[in-house]
Every structure is written in structure tokens, then in C-alpha cells.
C-alpha positions as CSV (number, residue, x, y, z in Angstrom):
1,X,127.3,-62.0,-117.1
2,X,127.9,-60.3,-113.3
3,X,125.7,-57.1,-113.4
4,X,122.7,-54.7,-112.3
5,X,119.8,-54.1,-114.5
6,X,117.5,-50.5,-113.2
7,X,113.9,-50.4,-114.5
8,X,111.0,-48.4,-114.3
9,X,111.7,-44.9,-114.9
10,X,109.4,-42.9,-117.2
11,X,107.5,-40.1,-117.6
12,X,105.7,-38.3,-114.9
13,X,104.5,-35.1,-113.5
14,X,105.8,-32.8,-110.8
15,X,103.9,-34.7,-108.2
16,X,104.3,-37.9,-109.1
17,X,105.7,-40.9,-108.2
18,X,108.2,-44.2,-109.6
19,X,109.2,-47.0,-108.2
20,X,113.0,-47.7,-109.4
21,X,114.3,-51.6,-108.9
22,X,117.5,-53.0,-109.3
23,X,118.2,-56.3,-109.9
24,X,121.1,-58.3,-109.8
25,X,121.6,-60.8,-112.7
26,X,124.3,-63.5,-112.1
27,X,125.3,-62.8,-108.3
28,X,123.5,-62.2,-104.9
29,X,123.2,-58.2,-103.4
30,X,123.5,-59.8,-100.1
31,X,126.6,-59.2,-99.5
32,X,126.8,-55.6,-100.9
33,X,125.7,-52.0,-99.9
34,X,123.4,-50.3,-103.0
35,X,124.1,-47.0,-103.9
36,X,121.4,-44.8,-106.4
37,X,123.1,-42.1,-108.7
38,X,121.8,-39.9,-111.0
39,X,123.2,-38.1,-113.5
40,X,121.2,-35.3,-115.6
41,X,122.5,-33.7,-119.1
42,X,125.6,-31.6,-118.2
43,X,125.3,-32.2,-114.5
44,X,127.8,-33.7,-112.1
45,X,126.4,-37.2,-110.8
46,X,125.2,-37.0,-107.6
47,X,124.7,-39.8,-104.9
48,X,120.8,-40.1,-104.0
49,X,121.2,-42.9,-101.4
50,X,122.7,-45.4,-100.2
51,X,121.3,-48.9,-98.2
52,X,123.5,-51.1,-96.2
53,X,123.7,-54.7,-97.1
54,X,121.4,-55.5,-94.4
55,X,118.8,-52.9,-95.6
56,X,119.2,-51.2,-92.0
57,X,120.8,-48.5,-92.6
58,X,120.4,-45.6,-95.3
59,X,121.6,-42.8,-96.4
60,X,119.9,-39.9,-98.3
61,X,120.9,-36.5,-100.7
62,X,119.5,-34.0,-98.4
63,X,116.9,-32.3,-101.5
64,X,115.3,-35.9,-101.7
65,X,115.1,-36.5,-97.9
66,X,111.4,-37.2,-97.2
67,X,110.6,-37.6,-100.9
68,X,112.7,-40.6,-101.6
69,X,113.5,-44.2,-100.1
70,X,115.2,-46.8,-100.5
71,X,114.4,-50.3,-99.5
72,X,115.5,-54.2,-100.1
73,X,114.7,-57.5,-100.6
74,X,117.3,-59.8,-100.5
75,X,115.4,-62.5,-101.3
76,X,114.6,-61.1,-104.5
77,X,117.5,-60.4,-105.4
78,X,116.6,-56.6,-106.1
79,X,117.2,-53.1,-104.4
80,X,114.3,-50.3,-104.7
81,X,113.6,-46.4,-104.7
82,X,110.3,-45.3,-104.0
83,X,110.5,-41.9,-105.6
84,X,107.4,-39.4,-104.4
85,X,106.5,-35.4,-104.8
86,X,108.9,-35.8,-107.5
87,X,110.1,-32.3,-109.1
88,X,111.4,-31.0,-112.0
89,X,115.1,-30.9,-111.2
90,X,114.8,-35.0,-110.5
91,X,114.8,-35.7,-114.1
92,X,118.0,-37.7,-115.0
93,X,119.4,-40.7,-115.8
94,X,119.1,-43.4,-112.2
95,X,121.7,-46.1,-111.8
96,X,122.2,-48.5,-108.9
97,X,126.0,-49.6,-107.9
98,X,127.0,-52.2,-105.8
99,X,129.6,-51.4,-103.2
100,X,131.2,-53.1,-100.1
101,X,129.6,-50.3,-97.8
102,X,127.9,-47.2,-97.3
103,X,130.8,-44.7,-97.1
104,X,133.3,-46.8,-99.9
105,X,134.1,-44.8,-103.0
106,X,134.6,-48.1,-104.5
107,X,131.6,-49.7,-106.7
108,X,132.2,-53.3,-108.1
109,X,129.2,-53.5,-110.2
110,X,126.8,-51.1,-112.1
111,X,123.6,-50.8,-114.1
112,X,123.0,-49.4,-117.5
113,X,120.6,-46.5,-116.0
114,X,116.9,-46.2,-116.4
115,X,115.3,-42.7,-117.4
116,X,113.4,-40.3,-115.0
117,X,111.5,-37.3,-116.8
118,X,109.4,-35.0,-114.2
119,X,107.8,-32.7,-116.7
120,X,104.7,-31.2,-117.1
């Protein structure tokens, strides 16, 4: 089965930190550019970042610029987000997407989402 798996979310304080991965399961990200959603209860989803295929280029929201960042390995297969000073207002739902580029509004593959609480 073609698709991205998120993991590590969890609980945390305002403060805190996570490290998000996502891993691709049945194709390589090599080719692809990753974007990281999020999505909290009866919020819009917004775009968090974005790295190009050859991890050189990224793009982040502007409220996680500084907190946030996104790296790769390719060979492992596996995108991350290093998530730091984390606040309140970044608890939601994190999923990765596979796209062709930074920029496309097209995503070819998705994960099922991994959890992010900040509370205290």
C-alpha cells in the first residue's frame, strides 16, 4: 500500500518540544516535495511548511517561523519537523503530504495525522 505514516505527536507543555517524522511506506520521498498541515477542531487547515525534494529549500507559516523546521533524509525514507517553544494554539492534528513541489496545490499521497496537544 502507497502511503505516509506521521508519528510522534503527544502531549506537551507550552515550551516544549516534538519531533514529527514521516515516513513513506511502499514508495521513495525522493522525488517529492513534503508538505506539514495541521488541522485543529473547527479550524481551517493551515500549511506549516513545506521542503523541496532536495531538502534545500523550505518554506514556513509565518507564527511558527523560528520555532519550527523541517528537515530530510532521503535515505531514510522519512521527512521531519522539529517543533520547539511550542504554544497553546499549535495543538492540532499534523499530517505530512507528498507533492511534486513547493508551490503545487496538488498532493499525491497523505498520512493519517498524528496528535499535537500543547497544554498545561
Amino acid at each position: 500500500q502507497l502511503q505516509l505514516v506521521e508519528s510522534g505527536g503527544g502531549l506537551v507543555h507550552p515550551g516544549g518540544s516534538l519531533r514529527l517524522s514521516c515516513v513513506a511506506s511502499g514508495f521513495t520521498l525522493e522525488h517529492y516535495a513534503i508538505y506539514w498541515f495541521r488541522q485543529a477542531p473547527g479550524k481551517e487547515r493551515e500549511e506549516v511548511s513545506c521542503i523541496s525534494s532536495s531538502g534545500r529549500n523550505t518554506n514556513y507559516l509565518g507564527s511558527v517561523v523560528g520555532r519550527f523546521t523541517v528537515s530530510r533524509d532521503n535515505d531514510k525514507n522519512t521527512v521531519y519537523l522539529q517543533m520547539n517553544f511550542l504554544k497553546l494554539e499549535d495543538s492540532a492534528v499534523y499530517y505530512c503530504a507528498a507533492a511534486s513541489f513547493c508551490g503545487s496545490m496538488s498532493y499525491d499521497y497523505w498520512g493519517q495525522g498524528t496528535q499535537v496537544t500543547v497544554s498545561s
